[in-house]
Structure formats: structure tokens, C-alpha cells
RODO-2510 file (C-alpha; in nm, 4 decimals, decimal comma):
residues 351
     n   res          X          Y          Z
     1     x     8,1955     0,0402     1,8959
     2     x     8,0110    -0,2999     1,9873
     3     x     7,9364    -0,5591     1,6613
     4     x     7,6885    -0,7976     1,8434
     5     x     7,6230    -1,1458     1,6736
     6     x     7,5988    -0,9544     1,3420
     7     x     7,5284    -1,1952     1,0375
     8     x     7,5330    -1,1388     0,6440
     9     x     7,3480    -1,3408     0,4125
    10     x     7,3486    -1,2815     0,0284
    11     x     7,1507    -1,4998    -0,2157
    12     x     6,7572    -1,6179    -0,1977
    13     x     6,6144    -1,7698     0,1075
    14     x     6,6701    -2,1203    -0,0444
    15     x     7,0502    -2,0874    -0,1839
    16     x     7,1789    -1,8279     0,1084
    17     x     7,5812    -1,7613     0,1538
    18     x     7,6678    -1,6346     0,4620
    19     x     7,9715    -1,4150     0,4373
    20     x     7,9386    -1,3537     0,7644
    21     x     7,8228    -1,6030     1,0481
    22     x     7,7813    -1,4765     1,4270
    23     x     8,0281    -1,2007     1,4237
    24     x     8,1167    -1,0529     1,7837
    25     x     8,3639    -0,7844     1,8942
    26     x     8,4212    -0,4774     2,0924
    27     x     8,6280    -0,1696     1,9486
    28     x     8,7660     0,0209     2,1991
    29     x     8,7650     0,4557     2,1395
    30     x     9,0802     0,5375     2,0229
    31     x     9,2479     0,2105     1,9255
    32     x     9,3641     0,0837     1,5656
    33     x     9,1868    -0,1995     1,5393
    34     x     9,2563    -0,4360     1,2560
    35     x     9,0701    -0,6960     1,0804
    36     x     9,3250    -0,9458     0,9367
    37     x     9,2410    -1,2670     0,7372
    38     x     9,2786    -1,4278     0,3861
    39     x     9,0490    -1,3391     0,0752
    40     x     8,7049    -1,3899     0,1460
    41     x     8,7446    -1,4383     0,4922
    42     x     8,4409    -1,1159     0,5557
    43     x     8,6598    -0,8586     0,6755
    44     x     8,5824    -0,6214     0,3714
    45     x     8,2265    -0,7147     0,4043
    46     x     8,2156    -0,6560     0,7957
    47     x     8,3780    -0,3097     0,7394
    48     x     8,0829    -0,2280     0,4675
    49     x     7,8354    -0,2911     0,7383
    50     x     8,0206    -0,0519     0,9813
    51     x     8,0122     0,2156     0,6770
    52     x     7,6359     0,1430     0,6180
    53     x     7,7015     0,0307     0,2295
    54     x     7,5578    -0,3111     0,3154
    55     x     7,2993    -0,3836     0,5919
    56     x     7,3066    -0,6655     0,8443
    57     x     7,0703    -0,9857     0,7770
    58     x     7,0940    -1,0096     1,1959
    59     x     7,2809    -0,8708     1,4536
    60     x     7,3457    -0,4810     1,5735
    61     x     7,6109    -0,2133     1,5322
    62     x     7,6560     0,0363     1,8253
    63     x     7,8583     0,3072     1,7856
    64     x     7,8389     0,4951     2,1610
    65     x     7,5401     0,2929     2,2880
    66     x     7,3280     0,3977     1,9395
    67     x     7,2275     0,1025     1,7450
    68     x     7,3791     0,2370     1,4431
    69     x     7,3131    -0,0780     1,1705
    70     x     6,9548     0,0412     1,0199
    71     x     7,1596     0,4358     0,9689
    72     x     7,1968     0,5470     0,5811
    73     x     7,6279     0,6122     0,5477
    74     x     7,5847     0,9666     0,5313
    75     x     7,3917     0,9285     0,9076
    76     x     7,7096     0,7815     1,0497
    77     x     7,9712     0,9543     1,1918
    78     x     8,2047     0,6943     0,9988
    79     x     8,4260     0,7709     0,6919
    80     x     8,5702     0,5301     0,4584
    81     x     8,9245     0,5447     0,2862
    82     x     8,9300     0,2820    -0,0071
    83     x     9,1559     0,0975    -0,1685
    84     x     9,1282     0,2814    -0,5200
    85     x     9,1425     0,6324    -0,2797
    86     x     8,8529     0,7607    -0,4966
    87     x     9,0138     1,0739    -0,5786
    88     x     8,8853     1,3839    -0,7611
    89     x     9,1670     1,4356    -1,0669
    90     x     9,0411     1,7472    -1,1738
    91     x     9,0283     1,8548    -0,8626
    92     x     9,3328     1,9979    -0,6374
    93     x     9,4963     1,8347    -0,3207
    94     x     9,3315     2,1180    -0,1368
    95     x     8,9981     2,1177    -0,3097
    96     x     8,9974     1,7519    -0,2651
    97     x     9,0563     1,7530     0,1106
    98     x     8,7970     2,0123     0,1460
    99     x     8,4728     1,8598    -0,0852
   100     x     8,3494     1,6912     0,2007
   101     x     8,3202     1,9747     0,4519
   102     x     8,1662     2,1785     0,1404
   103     x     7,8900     1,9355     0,1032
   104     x     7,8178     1,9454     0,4725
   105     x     7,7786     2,3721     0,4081
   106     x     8,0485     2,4171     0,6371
   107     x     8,1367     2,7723     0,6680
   108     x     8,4369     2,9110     0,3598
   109     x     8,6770     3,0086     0,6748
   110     x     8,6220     2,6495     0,8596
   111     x     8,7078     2,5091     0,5443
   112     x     9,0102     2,6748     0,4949
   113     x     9,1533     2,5932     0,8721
   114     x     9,0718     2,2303     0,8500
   115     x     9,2575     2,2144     0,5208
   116     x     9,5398     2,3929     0,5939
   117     x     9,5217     2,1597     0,9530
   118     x     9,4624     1,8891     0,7382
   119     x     9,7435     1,9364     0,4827
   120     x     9,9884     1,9962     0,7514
   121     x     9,8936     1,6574     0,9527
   122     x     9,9694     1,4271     0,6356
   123     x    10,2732     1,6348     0,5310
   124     x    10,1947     1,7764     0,1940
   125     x    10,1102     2,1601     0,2470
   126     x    10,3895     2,2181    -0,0313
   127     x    10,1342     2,0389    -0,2842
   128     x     9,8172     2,2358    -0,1840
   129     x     9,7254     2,3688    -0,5542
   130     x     9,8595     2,0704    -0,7326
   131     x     9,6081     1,8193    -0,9214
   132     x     9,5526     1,4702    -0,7531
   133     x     9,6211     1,3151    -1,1258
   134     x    10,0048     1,4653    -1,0388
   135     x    10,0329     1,2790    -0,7421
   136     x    10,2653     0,9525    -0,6905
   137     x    10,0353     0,6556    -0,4808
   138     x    10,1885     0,7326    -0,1813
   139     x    10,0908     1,1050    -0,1955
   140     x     9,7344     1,0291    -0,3272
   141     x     9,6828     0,7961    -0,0467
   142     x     9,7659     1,0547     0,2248
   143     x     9,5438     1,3147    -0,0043
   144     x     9,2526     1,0484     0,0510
   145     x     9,3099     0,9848     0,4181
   146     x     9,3484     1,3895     0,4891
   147     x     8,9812     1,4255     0,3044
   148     x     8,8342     1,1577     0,5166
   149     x     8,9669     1,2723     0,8170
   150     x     8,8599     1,6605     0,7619
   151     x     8,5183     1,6150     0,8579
   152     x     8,6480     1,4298     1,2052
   153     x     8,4694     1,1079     1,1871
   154     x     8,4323     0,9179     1,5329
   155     x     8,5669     0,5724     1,3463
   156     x     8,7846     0,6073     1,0271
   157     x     8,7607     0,3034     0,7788
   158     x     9,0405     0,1936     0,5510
   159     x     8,9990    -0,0867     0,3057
   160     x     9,3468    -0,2668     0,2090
   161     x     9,4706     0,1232     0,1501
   162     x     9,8233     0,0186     0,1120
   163     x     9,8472    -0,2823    -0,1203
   164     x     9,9131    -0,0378    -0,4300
   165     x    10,1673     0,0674    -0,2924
   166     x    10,5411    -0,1303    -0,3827
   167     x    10,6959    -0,2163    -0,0705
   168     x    10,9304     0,0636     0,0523
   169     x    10,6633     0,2857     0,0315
   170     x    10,4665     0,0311     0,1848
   171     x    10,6680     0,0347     0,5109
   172     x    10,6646     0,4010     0,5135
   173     x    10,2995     0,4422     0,5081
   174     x    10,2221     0,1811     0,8008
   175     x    10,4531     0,4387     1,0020
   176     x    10,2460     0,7222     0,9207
   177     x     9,9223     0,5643     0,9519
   178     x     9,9934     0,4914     1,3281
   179     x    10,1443     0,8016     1,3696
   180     x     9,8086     0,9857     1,2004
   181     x     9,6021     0,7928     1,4234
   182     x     9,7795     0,8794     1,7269
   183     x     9,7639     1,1979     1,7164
   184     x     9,4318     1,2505     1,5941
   185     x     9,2938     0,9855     1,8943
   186     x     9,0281     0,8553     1,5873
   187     x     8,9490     0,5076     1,6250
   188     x     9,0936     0,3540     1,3081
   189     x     8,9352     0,0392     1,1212
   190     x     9,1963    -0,1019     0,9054
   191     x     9,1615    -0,4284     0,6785
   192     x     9,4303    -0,6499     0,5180
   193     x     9,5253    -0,9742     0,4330
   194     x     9,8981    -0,8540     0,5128
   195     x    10,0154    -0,9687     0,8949
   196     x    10,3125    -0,7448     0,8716
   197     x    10,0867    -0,4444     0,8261
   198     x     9,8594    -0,6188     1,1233
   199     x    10,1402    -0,6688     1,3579
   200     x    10,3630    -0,3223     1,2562
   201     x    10,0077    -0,0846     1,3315
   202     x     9,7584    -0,2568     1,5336
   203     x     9,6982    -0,1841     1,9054
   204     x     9,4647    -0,5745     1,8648
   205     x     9,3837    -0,7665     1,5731
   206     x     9,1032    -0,9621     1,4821
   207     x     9,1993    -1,2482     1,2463
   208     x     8,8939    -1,4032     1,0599
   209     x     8,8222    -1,6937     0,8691
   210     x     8,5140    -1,8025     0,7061
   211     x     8,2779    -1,5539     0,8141
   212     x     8,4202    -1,5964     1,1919
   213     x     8,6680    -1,4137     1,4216
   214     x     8,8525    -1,6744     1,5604
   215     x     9,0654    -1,4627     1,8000
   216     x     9,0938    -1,1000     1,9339
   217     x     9,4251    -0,9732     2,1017
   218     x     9,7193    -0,7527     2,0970
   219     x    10,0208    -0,8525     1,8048
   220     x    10,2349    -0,9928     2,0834
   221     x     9,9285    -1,2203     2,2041
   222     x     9,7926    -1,3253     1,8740
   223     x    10,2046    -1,3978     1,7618
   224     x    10,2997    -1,5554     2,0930
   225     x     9,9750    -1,7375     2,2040
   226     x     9,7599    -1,8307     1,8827
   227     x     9,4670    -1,9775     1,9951
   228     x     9,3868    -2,1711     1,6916
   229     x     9,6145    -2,3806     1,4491
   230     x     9,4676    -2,1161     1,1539
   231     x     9,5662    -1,8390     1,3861
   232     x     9,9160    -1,9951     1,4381
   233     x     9,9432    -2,0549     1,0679
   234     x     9,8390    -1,7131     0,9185
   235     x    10,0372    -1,5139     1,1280
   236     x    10,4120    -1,5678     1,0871
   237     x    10,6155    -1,8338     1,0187
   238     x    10,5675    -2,1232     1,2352
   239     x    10,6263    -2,5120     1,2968
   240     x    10,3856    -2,7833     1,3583
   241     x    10,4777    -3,1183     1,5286
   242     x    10,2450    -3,3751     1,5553
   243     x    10,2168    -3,6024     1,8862
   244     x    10,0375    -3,7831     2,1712
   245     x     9,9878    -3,6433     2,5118
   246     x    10,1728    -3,8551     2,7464
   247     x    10,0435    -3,6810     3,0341
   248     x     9,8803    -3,3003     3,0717
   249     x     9,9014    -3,1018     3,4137
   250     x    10,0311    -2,7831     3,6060
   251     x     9,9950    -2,6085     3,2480
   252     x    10,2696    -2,8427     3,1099
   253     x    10,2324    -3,1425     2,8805
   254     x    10,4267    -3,4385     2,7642
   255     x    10,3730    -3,5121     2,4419
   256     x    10,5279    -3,8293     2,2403
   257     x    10,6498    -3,8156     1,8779
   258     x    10,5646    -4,0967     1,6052
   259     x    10,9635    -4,1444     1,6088
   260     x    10,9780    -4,1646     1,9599
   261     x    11,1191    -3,8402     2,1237
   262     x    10,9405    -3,6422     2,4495
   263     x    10,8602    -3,2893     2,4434
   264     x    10,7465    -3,0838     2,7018
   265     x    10,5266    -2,8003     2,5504
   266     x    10,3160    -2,5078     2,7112
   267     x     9,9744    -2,5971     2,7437
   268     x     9,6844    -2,3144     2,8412
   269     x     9,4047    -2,5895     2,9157
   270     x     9,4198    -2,9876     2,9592
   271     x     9,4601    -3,1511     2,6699
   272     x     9,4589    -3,5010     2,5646
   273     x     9,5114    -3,7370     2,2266
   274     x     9,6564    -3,6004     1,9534
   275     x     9,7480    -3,2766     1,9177
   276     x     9,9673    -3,0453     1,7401
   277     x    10,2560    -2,8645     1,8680
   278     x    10,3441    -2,5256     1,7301
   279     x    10,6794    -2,2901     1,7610
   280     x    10,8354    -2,0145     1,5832
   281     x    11,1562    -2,0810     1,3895
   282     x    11,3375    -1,7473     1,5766
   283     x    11,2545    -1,9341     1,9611
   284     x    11,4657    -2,2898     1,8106
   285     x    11,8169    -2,3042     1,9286
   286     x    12,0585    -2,4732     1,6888
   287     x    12,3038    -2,6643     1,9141
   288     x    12,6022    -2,8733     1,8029
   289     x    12,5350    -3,2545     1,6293
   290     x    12,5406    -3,4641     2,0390
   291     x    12,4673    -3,1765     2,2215
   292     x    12,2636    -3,3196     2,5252
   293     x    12,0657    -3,0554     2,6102
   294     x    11,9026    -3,0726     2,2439
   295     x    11,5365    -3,2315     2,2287
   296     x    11,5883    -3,2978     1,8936
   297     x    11,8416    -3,3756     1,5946
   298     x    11,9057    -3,4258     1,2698
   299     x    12,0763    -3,2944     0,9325
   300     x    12,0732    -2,9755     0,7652
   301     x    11,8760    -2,9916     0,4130
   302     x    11,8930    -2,6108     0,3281
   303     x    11,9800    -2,2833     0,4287
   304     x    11,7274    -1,9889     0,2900
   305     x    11,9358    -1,6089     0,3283
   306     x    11,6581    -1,3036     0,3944
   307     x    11,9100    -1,0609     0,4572
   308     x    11,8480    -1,0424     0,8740
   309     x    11,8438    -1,3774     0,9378
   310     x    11,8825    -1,7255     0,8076
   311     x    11,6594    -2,0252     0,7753
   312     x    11,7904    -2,3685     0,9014
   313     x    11,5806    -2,6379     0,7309
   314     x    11,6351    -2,9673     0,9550
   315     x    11,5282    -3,3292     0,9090
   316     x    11,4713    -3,4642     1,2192
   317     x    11,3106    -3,7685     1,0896
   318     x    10,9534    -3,6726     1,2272
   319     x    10,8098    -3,6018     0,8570
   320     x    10,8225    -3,2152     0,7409
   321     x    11,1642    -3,0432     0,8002
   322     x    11,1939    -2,8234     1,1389
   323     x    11,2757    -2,4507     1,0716
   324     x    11,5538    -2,2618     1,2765
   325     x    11,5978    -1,9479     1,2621
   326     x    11,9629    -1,7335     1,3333
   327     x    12,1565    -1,4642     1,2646
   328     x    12,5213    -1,6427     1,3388
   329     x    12,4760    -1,9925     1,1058
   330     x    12,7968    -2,1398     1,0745
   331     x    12,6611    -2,4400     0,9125
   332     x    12,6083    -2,5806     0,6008
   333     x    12,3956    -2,8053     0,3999
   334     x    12,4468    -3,1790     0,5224
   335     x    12,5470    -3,0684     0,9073
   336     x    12,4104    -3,2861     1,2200
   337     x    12,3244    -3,0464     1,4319
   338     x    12,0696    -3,0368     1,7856
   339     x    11,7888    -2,8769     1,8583
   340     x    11,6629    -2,6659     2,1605
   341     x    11,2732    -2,6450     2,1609
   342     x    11,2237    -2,4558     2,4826
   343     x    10,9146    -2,5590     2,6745
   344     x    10,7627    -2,1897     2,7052
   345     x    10,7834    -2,1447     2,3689
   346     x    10,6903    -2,4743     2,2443
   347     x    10,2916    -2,4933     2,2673
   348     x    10,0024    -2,7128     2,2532
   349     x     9,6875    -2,6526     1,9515
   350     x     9,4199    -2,9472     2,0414
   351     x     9,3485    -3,0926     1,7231
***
């Protein structure tokens, strides 16, 4: 699928708001593809042009080489799974998964196998003949999924489908989602505003902001080499340090701290001025207080338990505490300790 400089405008000529502005991306056959940003960001309203429930001001949508943007929904060979699931009550599991195919006057014994295929695929052939209303949310959202994907869509659309559920669940579901999508070979569509979901299912992510995709790439790239300080920011924990290039070359660059220190940091293109450096807490070493290897120092202000890990909140008297993360502490609150900031995983974001 091929988005091409696709724009949405709502609002008169004279008052316009463009929820989307420019939009560009490839979606490759067979990939889960996620579109990852905060609220109003466009994602939902880029997926509703893909499903044909709201039309493009400018721009095309090719699904297979076939402009596809000017196409009714029911014209598309796209299916939606919403956030509400949509659900028939009165209507079984089985009778649910099977309305679709009915109103395409697909014959009673195709039905029936792509049901019973169906059923079997999201794991709930035991609750055939039971009433969607009976249903926990997990089991209605694999009910909704199994009734979009029983009329085998080319590109399968999900809108947030997951946030109702509480978190165990939650988990649980992003491992059957990918595992739905594999073996089906659908190309999947999925929205959220949740990273973990992004980084857990995707095969590439597209993060947005403002009605723009600000970068495309695998979760390792988009988590290891943001290409924006928004991008850095939304995904993950992260630190910024503030500086002045020194000097920039050979992909390396020097940069000086208002208090006076010298990192070396990663940088993908030449950079100069001010800039910010970024780095996740987990790549920090914590090193003993005079450690000479350390870049940095400074005392320990809290300590912030998640169960796998531990947070090391350091002043190191260059404004906002520096976050370290480890699984072996053995400090405590009011500790000197040093700081490793290794220079491939300490990198450059031009301001």
C-alpha cells in the first residue's frame, strides 16, 4: 500500500484544520505496520482514509498499484476492527463471525468452513453458540477480529483495539495479534498511542505528530536511532543533555556542557551549535563516586523500584537529574557515584 502526499482538511475554505498535512509512506504486503503517536496526532484519521470513511482533501491511496482513495468502504478490500469491536449481542460468536460473508451471498457451506477456520485461528471454537453479550473483552475482541478477518481482506485495520482491555490481558492480546497476523500473512494496520504495544508487535512504526510522520523504521531503529527529539521523547524513557559542539567529524562529536564536562556522542550528520544529547537510562553505567573512567558524577537523589529494574536519579549539576538504570543497585539515596555515558549510545538531536 502507497499513501502519497495525502492531506485532510476539515472546516470551510476560510477557517481550514488540517489533521493531516503531506502524509507519505509505503506499507509493505504482509507487514504489521503501526501508526504510533499522541492524541490528535492523525493516526485515527489517516486509518479512516485507508477504510474509505473519510476522503482525502489531496493526495492518493494505492492499494496494489489501484488508486484506491475516491473507492466507497465496501469497494475496498480493507476491513476495520474498532475500538468499541461493534459486536452483534443478540447475535452468537459464530453468527457474528459469519454476518459478513452472509452479506456478501457467500455460499451456506463456505460460510460454515470459514467459521469453523475462523473460530479455530482466534481460539474460541468451545464458545461457537454462545452470545457476544456473554463474552469477557478479551474474548469479544478476538470475536471482532475473527469476523473481520473471515472475508480475507488484503489490509486489516485496527483502531486502539486493546486499550479496554486492563493490562494482563493487554499483554496477552499483543501476543496473539502478531501471532494472528503471522499466520494469516494479512497486512495489519494497527493504531495506538501505546509504544509498548508499538515496539512488542510492529515489524516498523510510523510515529506521527501534528498531522506529520516524522520517522518510519523498525522498533530497534526508531528506539536506538530516533531521528527527532519528539521521536526520542515519545518512545521510551530517555535523557536529554544540553551542550555545544566543540568539534563534529568522522561521525563523532565533542560536545561541551554549561558546567564544563566533554562528551563524545554519536553523531549521523555534522552538526554544529547547540544541540541536544539523548541516551537511554538502561545504556548509563553507574560506576563508583572517583571512578576515572566516569564522564560524569554526582549524588544520588532517588531510587524508583519497577520490579525488573531500578531507577538511579543523579544530580550531576548540569540542571535536570540523569537517569540510570540497573538491576544490581547497591546504592542509596545521598551516594556519589560516576557515570559511564558510552559514546555509541550517547547521540546527537540538532536543535
Amino acid at each position: 500500500m502507497e499513501i502519497v502526499d495525502v492531506t485532510k482538511a476539515f472546516g470551510p475554505a476560510d477557517r481550514r484544520v488540517f489533521a493531516l498535512g503531506g502524509v507519505t509512506a509505503t506499507i509493505r504486503r504482509g507487514e504489521f505496520f503501526t501508526l504510533l503517536g499522541p492524541s490528535g496526532c492523525g493516526k485515527t484519521t489517516l486509518l479512516r482514509l485507508i477504510a474509505g470513511f473519510e476522503l482525502p482533501t489531496s493526495g492518493e491511496i494505492r492499494l496494489d498499484g489501484q488508486e484506491i482513495g475516491h473507492l466507497p468502504p465496501f469497494r475496498r478490500p480493507v476491513n476495520t476492527v474498532f475500538q468499541n469491536y461493534a459486536l452483534f449481542p443478540h447475535m452468537t460468536v459464530a453468527e457474528n463471525i459469519g454476518f459478513g460473508l452472509e452479506m456478501l451471498d457467500k455460499p451456506r457451506a463456505e460460510i460454515a468452513s470459514t467459521v469453523a477456520r475462523m473460530l479455530a485461528l482466534v481460539k474460541m471454537s468451545d464458545l461457537a453458540g454462545r452470545r457476544t453479550d456473554q463474552l469477557s473483552g478479551g474474548q469479544q475482541q478476538r470475536v471482532a477480529l475473527a469476523r473481520a478477518l473471515a472475508p480475507q481482506p488484503k489490509v486489516l485495520l485496527l483502531d486502539e483495539p486493546l486499550s479496554a482491555l486492563d493490562l494482563k490481558l493487554r499483554k496477552e492480546m499483543q501476543v496473539e495479534l502478531k501471532r494472528i497476523q503471522h499466520e494469516t500473512g494479512i497486512t495489519f494496520i494497527f493504531v495506538t498511542h501505546d509504544q509498548e504495544e508499538a515496539l512488542t508487535m510492529s515489524d516498523r512504526i510510523a510515529v506521527m505528530e501534528k498531522g506529520h510522520i516524522l520517522q518510519i523504521g523498525s522498533p530497534t531503529e526508531i528506539y536506538n536511532a530516533p531521528a527527532a527529539r519528539f521521536v526520542a521523547d515519545f518512545i521510551g524513557d530517555i535523557n536529554f543533555i544540553e551542550g555545544e559542539v566543540v568539534s563534529c567529524g568522522d561521525g563523532r562529536a565533542e560536545v561541551r556542557l554549561p558546567s564544563g564536562p566533554l562528551l563524545s556522542a554519536h553523531a549521523g550528520q555534522p552538526v554544529s551549535g547547540r544541540v541536544t544529547l539523548a541516551i537511554r537510562p538502561e545504556k548509563i553505567g553507574l560506576r563508583a563516586a572517583g571512578d576515572g573512567t566516569a564522564q560524569l558524577s554526582g549524588r544520588i537523589t532517588n531510587l524508583v523500584y519497577f520490579g525488573s529494574g531500578t531507577n538511579v536519579h543523579v544530580d550531576a549539576g548540569i540542571g535536570a537529574d540523569i537517569v540510570a538504570r540497573t538491576t544490581t543497585p547497591g546504592v542509596a539515596i545521598g551516594d556519589r557515584v560516576g557515570l559511564d555515558l558510552p559514546f555509541a549510545d550517547l547521540s546527537v538531536l540538532a536543535e
